[in-house]
Backbone as CSV, one residue per row, in Angstrom:
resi,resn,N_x,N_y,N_z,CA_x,CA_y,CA_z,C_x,C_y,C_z
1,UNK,2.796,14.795,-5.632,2.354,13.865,-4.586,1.234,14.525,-3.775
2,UNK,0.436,13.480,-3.336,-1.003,14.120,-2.468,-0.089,14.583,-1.266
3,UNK,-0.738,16.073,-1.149,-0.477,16.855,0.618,-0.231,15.694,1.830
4,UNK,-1.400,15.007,1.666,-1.542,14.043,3.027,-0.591,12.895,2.697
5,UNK,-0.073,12.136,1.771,0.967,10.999,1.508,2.197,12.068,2.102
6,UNK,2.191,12.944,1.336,3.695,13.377,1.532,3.844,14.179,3.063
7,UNK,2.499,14.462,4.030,2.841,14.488,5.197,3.092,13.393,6.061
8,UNK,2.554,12.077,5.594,2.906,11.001,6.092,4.201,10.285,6.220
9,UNK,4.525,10.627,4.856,6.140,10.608,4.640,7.244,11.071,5.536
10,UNK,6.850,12.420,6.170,7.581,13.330,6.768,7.461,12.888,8.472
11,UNK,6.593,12.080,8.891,6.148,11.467,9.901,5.361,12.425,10.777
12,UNK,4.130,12.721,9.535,3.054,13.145,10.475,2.739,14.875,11.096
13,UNK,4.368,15.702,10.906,4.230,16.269,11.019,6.044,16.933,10.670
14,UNK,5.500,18.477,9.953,6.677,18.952,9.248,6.430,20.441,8.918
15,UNK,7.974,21.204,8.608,7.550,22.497,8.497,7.207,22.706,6.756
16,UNK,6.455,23.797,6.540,6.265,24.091,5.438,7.289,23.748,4.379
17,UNK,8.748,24.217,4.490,9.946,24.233,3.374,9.823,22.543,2.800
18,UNK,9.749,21.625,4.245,9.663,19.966,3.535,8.469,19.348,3.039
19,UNK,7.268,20.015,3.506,6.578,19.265,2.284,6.294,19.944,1.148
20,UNK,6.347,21.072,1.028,6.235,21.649,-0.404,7.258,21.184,-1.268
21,UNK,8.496,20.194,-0.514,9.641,19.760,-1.363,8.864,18.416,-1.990
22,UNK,7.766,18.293,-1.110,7.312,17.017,-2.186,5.846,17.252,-2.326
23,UNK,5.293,18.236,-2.715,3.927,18.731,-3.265,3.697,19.554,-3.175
24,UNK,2.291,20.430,-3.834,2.516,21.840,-4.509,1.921,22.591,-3.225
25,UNK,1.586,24.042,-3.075,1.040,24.788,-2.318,-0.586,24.831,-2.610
26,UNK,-0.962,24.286,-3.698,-2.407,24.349,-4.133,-2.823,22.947,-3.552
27,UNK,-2.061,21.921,-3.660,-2.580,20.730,-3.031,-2.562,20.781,-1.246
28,UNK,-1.815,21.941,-0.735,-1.940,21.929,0.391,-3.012,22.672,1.208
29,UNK,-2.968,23.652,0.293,-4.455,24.460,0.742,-5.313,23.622,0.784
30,UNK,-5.754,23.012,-0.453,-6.611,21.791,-0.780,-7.161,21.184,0.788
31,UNK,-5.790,20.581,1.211,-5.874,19.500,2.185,-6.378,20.267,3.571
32,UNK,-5.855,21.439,3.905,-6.120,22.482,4.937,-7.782,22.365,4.591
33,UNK,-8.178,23.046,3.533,-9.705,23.481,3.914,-10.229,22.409,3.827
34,UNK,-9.853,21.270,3.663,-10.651,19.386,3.509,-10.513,19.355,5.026
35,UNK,-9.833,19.917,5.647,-9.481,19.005,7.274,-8.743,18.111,6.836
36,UNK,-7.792,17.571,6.276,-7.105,16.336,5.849,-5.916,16.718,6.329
37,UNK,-5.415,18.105,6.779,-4.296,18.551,7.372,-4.204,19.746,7.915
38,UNK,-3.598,19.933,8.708,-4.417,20.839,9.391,-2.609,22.006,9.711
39,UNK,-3.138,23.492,9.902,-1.211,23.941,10.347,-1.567,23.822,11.837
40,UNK,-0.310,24.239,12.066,-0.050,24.136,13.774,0.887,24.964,13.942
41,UNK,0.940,26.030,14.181,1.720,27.310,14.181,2.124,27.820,12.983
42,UNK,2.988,28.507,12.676,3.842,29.438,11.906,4.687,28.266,10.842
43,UNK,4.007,28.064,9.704,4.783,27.050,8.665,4.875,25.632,8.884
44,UNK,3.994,24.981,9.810,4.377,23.781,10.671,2.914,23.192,10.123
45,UNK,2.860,22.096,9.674,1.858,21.417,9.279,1.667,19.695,9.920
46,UNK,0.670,19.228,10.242,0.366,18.340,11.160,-0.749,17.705,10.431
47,UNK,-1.197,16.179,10.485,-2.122,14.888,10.550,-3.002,15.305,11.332
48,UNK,-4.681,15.173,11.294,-5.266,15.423,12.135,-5.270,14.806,13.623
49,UNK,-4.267,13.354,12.878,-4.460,12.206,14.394,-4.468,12.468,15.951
50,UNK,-3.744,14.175,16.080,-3.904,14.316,17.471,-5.032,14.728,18.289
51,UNK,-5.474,15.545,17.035,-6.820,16.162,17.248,-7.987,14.769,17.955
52,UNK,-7.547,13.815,16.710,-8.627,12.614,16.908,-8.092,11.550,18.097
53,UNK,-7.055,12.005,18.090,-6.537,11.232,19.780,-7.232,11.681,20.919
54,UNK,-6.875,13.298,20.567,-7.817,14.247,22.022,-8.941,13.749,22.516
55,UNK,-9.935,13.652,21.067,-10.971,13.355,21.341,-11.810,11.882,21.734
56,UNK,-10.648,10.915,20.808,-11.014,9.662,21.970,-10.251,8.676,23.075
57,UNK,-9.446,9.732,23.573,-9.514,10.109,25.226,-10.369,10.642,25.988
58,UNK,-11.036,11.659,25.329,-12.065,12.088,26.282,-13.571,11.091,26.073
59,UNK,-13.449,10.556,25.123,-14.715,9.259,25.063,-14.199,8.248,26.092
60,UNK,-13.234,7.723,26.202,-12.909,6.820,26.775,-12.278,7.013,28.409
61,UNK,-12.287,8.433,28.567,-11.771,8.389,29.853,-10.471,8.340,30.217
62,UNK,-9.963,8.091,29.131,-8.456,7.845,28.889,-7.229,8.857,28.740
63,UNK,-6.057,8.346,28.558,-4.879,9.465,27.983,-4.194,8.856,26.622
64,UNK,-3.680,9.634,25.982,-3.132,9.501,24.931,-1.743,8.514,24.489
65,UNK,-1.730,7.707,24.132,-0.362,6.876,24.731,0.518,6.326,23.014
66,UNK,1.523,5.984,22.973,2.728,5.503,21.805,2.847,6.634,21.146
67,UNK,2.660,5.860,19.896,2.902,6.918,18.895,2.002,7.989,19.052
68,UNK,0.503,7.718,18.738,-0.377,9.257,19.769,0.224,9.705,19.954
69,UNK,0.526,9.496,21.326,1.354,10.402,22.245,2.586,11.043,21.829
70,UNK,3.613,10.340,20.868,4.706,10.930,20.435,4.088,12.242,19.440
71,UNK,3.247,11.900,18.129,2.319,13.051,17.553,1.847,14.294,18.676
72,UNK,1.310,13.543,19.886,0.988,14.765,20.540,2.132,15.938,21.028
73,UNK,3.431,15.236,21.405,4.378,15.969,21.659,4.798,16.808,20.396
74,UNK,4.531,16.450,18.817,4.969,17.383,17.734,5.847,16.115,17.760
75,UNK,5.986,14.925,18.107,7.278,14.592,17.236,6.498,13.746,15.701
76,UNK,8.025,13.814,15.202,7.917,12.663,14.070,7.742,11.124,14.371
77,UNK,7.281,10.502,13.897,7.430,9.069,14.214,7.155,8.379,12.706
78,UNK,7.817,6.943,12.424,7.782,6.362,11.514,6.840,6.282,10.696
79,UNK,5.408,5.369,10.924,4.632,5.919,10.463,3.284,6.424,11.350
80,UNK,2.738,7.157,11.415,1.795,7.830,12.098,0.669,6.118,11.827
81,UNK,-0.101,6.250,13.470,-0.805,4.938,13.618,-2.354,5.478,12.790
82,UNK,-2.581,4.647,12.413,-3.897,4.317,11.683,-5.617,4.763,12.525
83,UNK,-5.307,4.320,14.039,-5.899,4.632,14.703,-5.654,4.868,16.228
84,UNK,-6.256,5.734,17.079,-6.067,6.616,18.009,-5.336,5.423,19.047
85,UNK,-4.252,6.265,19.416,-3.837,4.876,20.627,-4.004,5.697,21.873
86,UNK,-4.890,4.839,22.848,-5.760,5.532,23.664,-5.169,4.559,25.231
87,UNK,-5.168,4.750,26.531,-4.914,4.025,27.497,-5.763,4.544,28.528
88,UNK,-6.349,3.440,29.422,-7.176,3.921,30.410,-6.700,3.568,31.711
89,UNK,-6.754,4.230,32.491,-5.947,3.780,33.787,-7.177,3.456,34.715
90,UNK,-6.370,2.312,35.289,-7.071,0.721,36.439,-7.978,1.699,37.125
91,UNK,-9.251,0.840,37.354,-10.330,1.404,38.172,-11.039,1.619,37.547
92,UNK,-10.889,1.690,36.256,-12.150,2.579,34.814,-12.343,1.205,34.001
93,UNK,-13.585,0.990,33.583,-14.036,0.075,32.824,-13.141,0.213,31.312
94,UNK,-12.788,-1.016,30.601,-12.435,-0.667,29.430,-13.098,-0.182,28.250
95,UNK,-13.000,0.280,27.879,-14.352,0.336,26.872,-14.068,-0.060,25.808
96,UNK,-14.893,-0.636,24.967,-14.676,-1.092,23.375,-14.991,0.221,22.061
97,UNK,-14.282,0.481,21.922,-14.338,1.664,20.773,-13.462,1.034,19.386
98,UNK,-14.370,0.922,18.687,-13.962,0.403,17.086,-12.849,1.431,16.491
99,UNK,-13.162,3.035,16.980,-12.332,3.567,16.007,-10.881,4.143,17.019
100,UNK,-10.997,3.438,17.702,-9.638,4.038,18.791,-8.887,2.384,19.055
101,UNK,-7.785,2.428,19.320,-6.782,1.236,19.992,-6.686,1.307,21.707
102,UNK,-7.534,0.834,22.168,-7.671,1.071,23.588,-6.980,-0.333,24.738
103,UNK,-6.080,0.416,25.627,-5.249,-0.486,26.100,-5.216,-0.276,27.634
104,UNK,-4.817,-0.952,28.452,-4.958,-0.296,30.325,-3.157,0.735,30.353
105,UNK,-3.707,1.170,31.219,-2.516,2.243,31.631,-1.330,1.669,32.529
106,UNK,-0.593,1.644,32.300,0.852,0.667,33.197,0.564,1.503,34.473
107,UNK,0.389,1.173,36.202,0.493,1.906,37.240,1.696,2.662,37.263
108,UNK,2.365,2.373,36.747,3.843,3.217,36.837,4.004,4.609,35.511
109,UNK,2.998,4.191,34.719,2.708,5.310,33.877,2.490,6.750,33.957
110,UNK,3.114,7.499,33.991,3.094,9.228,34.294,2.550,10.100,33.368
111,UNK,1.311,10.639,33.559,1.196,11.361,32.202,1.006,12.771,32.609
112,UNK,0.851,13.610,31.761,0.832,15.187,30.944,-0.256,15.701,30.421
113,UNK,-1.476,16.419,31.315,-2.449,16.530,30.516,-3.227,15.435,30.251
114,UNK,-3.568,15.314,28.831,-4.564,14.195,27.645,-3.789,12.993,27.815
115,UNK,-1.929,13.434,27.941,-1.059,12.190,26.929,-0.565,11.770,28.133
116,UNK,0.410,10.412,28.006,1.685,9.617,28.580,2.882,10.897,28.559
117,UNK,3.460,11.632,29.732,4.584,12.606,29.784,5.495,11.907,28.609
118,UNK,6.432,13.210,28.096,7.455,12.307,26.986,8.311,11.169,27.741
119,UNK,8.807,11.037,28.790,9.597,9.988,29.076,9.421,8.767,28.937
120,UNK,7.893,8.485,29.640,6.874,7.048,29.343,6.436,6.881,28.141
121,UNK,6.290,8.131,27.136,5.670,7.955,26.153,7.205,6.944,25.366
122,UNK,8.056,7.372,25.249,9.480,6.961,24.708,9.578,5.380,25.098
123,UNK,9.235,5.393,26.657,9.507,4.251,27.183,8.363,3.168,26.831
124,UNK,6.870,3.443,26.708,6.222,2.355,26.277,6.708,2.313,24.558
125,UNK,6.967,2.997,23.732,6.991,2.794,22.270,8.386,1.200,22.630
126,UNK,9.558,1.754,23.325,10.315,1.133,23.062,10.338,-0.123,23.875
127,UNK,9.437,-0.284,24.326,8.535,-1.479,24.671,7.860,-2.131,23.786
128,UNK,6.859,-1.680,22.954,5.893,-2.207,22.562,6.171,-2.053,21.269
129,UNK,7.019,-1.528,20.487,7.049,-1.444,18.700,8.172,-2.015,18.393
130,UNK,8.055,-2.440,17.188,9.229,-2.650,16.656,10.149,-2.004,16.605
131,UNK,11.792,-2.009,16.764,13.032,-1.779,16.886,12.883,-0.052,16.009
132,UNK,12.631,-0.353,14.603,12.768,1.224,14.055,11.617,1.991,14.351
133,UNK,10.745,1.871,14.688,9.158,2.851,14.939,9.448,3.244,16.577
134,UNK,10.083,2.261,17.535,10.505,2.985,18.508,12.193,3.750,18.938
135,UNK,13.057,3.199,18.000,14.509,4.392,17.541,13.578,5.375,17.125
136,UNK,12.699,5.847,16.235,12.294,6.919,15.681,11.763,7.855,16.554
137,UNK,11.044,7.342,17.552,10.201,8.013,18.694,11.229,9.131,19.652
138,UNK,12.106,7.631,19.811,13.611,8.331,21.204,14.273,9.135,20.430
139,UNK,14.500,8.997,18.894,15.566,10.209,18.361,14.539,11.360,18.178
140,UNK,13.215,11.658,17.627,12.818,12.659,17.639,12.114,13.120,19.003
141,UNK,12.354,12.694,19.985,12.467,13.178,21.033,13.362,14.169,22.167
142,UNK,14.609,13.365,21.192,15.829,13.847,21.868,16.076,15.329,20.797
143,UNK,15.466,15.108,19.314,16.048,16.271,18.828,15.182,17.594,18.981
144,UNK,14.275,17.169,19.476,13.311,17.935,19.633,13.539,18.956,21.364
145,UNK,14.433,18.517,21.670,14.839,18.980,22.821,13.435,18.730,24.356
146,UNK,12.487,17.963,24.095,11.635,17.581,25.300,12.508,16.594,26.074
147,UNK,13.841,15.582,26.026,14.252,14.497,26.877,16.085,15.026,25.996
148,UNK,16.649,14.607,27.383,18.017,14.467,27.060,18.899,13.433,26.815
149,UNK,19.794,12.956,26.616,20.206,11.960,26.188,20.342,11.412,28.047
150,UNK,20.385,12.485,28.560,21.213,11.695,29.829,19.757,11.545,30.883
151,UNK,18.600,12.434,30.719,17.121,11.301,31.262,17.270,9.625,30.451
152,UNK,17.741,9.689,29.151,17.407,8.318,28.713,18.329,7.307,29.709
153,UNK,19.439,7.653,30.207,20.561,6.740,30.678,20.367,6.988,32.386
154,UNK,19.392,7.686,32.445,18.707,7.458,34.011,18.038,6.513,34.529
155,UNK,17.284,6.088,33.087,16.213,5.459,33.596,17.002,3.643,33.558
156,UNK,16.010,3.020,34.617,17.017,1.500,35.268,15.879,0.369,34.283
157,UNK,16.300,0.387,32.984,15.341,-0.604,32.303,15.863,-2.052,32.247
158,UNK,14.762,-3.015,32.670,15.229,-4.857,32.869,14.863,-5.465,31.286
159,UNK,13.936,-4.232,30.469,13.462,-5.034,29.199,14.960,-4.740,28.076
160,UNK,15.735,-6.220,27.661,16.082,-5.625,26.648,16.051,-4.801,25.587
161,UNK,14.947,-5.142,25.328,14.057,-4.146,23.869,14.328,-2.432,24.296
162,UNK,13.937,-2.177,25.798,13.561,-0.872,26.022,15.249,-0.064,26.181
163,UNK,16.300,-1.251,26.772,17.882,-0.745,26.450,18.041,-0.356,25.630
164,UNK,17.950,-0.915,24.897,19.000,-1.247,23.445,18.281,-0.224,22.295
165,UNK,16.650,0.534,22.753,16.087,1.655,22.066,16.852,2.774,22.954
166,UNK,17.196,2.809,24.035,17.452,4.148,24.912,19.193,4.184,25.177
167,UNK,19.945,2.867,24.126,21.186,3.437,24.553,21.341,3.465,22.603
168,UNK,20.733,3.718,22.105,20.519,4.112,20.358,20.549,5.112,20.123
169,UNK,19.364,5.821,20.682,18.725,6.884,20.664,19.745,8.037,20.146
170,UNK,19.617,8.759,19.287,20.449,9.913,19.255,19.642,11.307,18.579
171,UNK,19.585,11.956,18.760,19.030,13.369,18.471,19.621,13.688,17.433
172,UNK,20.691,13.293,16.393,21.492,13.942,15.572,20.984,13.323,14.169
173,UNK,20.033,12.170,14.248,19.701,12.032,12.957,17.932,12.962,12.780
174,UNK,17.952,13.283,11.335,17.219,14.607,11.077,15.756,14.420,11.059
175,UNK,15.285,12.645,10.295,13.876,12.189,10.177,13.788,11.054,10.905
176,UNK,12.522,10.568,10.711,12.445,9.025,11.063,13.031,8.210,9.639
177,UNK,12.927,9.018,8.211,13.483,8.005,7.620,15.038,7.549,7.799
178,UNK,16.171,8.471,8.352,17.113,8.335,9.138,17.326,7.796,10.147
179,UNK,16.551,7.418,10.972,16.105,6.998,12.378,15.883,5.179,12.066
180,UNK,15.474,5.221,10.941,14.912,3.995,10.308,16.085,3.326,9.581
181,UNK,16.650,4.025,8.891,18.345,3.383,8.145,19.001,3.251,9.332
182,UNK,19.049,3.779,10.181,20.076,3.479,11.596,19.872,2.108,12.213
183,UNK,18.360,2.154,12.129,18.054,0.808,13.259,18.058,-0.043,12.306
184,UNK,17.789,-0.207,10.786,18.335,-1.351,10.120,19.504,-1.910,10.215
185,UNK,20.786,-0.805,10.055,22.630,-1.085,10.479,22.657,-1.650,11.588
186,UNK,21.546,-1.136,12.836,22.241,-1.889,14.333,21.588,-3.110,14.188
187,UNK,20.877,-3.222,13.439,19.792,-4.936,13.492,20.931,-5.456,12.993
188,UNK,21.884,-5.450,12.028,22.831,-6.114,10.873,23.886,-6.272,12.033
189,UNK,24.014,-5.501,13.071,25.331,-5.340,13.829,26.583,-4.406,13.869
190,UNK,25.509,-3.485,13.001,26.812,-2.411,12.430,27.085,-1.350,13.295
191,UNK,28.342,-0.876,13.545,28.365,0.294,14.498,28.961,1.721,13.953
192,UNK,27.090,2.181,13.293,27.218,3.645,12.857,26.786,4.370,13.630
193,UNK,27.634,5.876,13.049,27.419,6.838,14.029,27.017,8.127,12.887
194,UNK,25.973,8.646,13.637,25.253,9.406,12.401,25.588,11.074,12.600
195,UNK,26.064,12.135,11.093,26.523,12.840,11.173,28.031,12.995,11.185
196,UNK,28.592,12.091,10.807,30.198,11.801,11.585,30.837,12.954,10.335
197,UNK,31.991,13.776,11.245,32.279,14.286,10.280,33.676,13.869,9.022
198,UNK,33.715,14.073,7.738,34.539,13.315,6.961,35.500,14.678,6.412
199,UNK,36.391,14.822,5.848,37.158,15.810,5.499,37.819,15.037,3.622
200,UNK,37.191,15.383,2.553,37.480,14.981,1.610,37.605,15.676,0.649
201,UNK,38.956,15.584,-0.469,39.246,16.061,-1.384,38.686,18.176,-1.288
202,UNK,39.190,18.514,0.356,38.736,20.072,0.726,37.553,19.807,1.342
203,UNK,36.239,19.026,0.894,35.532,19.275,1.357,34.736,18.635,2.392
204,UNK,33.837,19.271,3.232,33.546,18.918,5.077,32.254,18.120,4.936
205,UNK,32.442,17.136,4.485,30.877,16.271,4.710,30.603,15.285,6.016
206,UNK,28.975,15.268,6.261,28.664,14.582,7.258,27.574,13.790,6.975
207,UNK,27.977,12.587,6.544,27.399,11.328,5.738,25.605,11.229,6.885
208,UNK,24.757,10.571,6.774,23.686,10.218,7.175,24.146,9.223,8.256
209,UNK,25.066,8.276,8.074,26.033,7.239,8.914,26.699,6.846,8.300
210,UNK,27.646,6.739,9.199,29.593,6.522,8.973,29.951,5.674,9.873
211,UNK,30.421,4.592,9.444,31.279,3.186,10.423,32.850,3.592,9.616
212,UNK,33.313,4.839,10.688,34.943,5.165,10.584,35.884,4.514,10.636
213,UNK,35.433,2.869,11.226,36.751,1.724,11.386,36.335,0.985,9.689
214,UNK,35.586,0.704,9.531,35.072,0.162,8.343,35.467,0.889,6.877
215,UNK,35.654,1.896,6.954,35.184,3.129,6.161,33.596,2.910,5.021
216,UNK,32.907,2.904,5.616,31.617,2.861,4.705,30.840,4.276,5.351
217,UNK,30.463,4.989,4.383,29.149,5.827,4.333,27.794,5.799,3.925
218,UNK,26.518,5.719,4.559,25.748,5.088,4.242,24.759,6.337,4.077
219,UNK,23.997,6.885,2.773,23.249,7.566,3.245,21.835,7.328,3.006
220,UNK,20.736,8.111,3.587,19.466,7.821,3.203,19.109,9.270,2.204
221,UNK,18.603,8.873,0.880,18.566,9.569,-0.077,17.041,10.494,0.058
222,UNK,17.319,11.797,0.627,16.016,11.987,0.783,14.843,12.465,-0.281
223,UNK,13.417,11.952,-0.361,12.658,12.339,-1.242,12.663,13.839,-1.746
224,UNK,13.272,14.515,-0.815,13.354,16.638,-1.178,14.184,16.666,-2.119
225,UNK,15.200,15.667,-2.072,15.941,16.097,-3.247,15.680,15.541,-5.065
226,UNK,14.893,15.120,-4.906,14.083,14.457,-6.210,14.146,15.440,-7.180
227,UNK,13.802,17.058,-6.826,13.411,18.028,-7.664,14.587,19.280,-7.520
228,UNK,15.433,18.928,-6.777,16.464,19.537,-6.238,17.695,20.716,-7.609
229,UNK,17.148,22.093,-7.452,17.998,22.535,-7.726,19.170,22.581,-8.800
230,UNK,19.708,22.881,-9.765,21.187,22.263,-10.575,22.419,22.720,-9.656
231,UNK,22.444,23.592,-9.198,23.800,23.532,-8.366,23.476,22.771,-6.914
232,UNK,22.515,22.290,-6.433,22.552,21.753,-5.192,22.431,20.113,-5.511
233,UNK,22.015,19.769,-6.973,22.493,18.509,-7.950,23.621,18.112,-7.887
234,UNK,24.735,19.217,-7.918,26.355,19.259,-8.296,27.153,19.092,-7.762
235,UNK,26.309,19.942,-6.337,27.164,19.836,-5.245,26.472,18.370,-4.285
236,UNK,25.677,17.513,-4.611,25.615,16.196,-3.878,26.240,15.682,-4.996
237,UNK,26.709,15.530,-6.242,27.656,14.891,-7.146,28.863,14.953,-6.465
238,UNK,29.568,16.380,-6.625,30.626,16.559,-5.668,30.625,15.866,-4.675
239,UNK,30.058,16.039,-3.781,30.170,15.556,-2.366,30.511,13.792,-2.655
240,UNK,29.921,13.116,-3.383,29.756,11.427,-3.344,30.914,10.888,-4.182
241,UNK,31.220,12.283,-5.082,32.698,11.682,-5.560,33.668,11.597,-5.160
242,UNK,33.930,13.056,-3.691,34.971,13.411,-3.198,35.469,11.910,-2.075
243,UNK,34.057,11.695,-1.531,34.177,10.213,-0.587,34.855,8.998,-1.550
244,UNK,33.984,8.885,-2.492,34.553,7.424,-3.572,35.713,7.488,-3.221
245,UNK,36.259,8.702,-3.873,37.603,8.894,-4.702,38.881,8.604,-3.372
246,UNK,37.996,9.363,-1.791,39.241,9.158,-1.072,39.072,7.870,-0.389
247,UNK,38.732,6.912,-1.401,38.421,5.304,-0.259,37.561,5.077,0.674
248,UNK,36.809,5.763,0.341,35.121,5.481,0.947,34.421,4.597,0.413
249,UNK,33.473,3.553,1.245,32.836,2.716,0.606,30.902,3.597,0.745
250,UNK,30.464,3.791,-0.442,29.336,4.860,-0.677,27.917,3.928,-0.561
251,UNK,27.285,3.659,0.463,25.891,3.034,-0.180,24.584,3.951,-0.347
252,UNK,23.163,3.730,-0.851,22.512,5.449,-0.698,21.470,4.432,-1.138
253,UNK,20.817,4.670,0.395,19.074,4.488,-0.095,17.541,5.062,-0.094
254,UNK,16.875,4.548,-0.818,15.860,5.803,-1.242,14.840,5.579,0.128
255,UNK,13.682,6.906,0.101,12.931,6.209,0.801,11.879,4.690,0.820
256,UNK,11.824,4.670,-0.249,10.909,3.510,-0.616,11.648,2.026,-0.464
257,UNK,12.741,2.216,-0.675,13.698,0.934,-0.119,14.097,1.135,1.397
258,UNK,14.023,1.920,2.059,14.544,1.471,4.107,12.482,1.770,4.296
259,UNK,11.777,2.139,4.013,10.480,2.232,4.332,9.844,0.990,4.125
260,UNK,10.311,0.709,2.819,9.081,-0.194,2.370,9.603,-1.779,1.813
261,UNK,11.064,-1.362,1.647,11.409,-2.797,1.620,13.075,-3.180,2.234
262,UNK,12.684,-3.227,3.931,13.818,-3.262,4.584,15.090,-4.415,4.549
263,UNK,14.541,-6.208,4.037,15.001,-6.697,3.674,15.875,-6.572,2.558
264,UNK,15.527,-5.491,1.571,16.774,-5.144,0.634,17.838,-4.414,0.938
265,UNK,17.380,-3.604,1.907,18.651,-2.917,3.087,19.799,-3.356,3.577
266,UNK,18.482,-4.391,4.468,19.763,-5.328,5.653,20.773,-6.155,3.853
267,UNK,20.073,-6.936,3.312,20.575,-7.987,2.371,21.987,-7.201,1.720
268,UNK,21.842,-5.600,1.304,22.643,-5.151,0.564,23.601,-4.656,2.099
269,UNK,23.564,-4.628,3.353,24.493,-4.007,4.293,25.383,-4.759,4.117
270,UNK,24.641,-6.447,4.687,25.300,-7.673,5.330,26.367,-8.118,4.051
271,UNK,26.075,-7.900,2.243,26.562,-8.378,1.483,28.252,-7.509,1.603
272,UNK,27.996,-6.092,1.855,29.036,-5.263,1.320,30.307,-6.015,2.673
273,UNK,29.798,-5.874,4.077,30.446,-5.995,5.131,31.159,-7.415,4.952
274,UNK,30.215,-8.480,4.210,30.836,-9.762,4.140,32.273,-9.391,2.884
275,UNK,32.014,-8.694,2.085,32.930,-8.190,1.425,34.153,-7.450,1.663
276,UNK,33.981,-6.862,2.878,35.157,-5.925,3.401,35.739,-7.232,4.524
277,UNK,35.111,-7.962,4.619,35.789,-8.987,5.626,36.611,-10.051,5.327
278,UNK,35.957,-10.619,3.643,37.168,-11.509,3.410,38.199,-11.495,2.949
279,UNK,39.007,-10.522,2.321,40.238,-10.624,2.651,41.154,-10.774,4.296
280,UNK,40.556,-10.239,4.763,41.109,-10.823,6.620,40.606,-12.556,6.784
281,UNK,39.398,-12.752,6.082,39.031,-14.289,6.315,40.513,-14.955,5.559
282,UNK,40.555,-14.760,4.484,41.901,-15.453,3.356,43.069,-15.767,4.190
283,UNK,43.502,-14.453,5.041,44.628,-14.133,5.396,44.646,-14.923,6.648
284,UNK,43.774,-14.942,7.358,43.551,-16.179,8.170,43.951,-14.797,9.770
285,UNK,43.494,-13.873,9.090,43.267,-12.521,10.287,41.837,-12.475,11.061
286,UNK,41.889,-11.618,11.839,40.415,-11.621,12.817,39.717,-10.336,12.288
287,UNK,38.569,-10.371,11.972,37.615,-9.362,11.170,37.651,-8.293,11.744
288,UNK,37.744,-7.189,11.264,37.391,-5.804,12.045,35.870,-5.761,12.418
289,UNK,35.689,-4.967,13.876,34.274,-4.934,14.378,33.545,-4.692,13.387
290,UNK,31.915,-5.067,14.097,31.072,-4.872,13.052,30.856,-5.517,11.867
C-alpha cells in the first residue's frame, strides 16, 4: 500500500510499528523525501496538513479549527480534511482562499497558539461533523491524555449533537477505525462498552466492544493484521473460538466495511439484535435493552 493511503488510514498520523504494518520502509522514505509525509519526532509519522494549516492561518489571519485543529494536537481523526480548516475571529475581514475552508470564529471560542485549545477544538467537531468523525476527535483526545473524561462532563452543552459526542467519548478505544464501529452501534442503539473484559475457555480477552447483557462481541478487524505473523494468526483463531464456543455472539469487521460502507454495518448489527430478540417477541416477554 502507498505510504500516504496507509497514513490516511491510520488517521493522519501514527507511530512507525503501524504503518510499516501496512507498507514497506522504502515506500516511506519515498514519501519523507517527496514531502508527502513528513516524521514528527522519534518513529511518529504525520500528513503534511498541519504544516499547511499553519500556514493558511497565517494568510488568513486566522487559527486553526476541527479536524485541523484535532491534527494539530497529534490526534487521530477519521479522515484527515482535504483542505485546511481555518477560522477567523469577528473584526477581521473574511477572506476568500480557494485552497483553505475558511469560517468566523465562535466569540466563545478559546484558542492555543495557531489552533482552537483542545476543549473547543472537541467541542466545535462535535458540533459540526457527523456523529463518527466527531466520537473520533473526543476519543483520541481523551486517549491522548490532552482532556479528561471529567473536563468533557464539565462542560453545560444545550446542542444535542455536542451531548451525546461528550457523554460517548471514551479514551479506551485504540483508532478512529474503533471510534467509528462504536458510533455505528450507538446510531443502531446499542449499548457497547469497548475493551470489556471476557474470561474464556482460560483465556483473558478484551473484545473491540462487548454488549455483556446481550452477549455479542463485536470487533473491528484491523488492517495490521492482514500480514500478521503464524503464531499471532493462532492466537486470534484461539481467541474467536474460545468466545464462540462459550456462547458468545462473534461479529468482525474489516476496515473497508465500517469506513467505507457503513450501511452494511448498521444492516448486519440491527439484523443479529432483531435475532436475539425474537424469541422474547414469541414468548410474548419484554426485549432485553438495546
Amino acid at each position: 500500500m502507498d505510504a500516504v493511503e496507509a497514513l490516511e488510514r491510520l488517521g493522519g498520523i501514527a507511530p512507525a510499528s503501524a504503518l510499516l504494518a501496512l507498507t514497506t520502509r522504502r515506500r516511506v522514505r519515498t514519501a519523507v523525501s517527496n514531502g508527502l509525509i513528513r516524521k514528527a519526532g522519534r518513529n511518529r509519522y504525520v500528513l503534511p496538513a498541519a504544516d499547511q494549516a499553519r500556514r493558511a492561518a497565517v494568510l488568513c489571519h486566522g487559527h486553526i479549527t476541527h479536524l485541523s485543529a484535532a491534527m494539530h494536537w497529534d490526534w487521530e481523526v477519521r479522515v484527515p480534511p482535504t483542505r485546511p480548516q481555518i477560522a477567523v475571529p469577528h473584526g477581521r475581514p473574511l477572506p476568500k482562499v480557494a485552497a483553505a475552508d475558511v469560517r468566523r470564529l465562535p466569540r466563545s471560542a478559546r484558542t492555543r497558539g495557531w489552533a482552537t485549545d483542545p476543549l473547543t477544538t472537541v467541542l466545535q467537531c462535535a458540533r459540526d461533523l457527523p456523529f463518527p468523525d466527531a466520537l473520533a476527535v473526543a476519543d483520541s483526545a481523551l486517549r491522548h491524555g490532552d482532556l479528561t473524561y471529567d473536563d468533557l462532563q464539565r462542560v453545560r452543552a444545550t446542542s444535542p449533537r455536542v451531548r451525546r459526542v461528550l457523554l460517548y467519548a471514551d479514551g479506551r478505544a485504540a483508532n478512529p477505525f474503533e471510534s467509528t464501529l462504536r458510533a455505528l452501534a450507538i446510531e443502531c442503539g446499542l449499548d457497547v462498552v469497548p475493551q470489556y473484559e471476557i474470561h474464556a475457555r482460560g483465556l483473558v480477552v478484551h473484545p473491540d466492544l462487548v454488549d455483556p447483557i446481550a452477549g455479542v462481541a463485536i470487533e473491528a478487524e484491523s488492517w495490521e493484521w492482514h500480514g500478521k505473523e503464524k503464531r499471532a494468526f493462532e492466537s486470534d483463531c484461539e481467541r474467536y473460538t474460545a468466545l464462540v464456543v462459550t456462547g458468545w455472539r462473534v461479529l468482525r469487521f474489516t476496515w473497508a466495511e465500517v469506513m467505507l460502507n457503513p450501511d452494511h454495518v448498521r444492516a448486519c448489527l440491527r439484523e443479529l439484535y432483531a435475532e436475539l430478540a425474537a424469541p422474547f417477541a414469541c414468548r410474548g416477554l419484554s426485549q432485553p435493552d438495546g
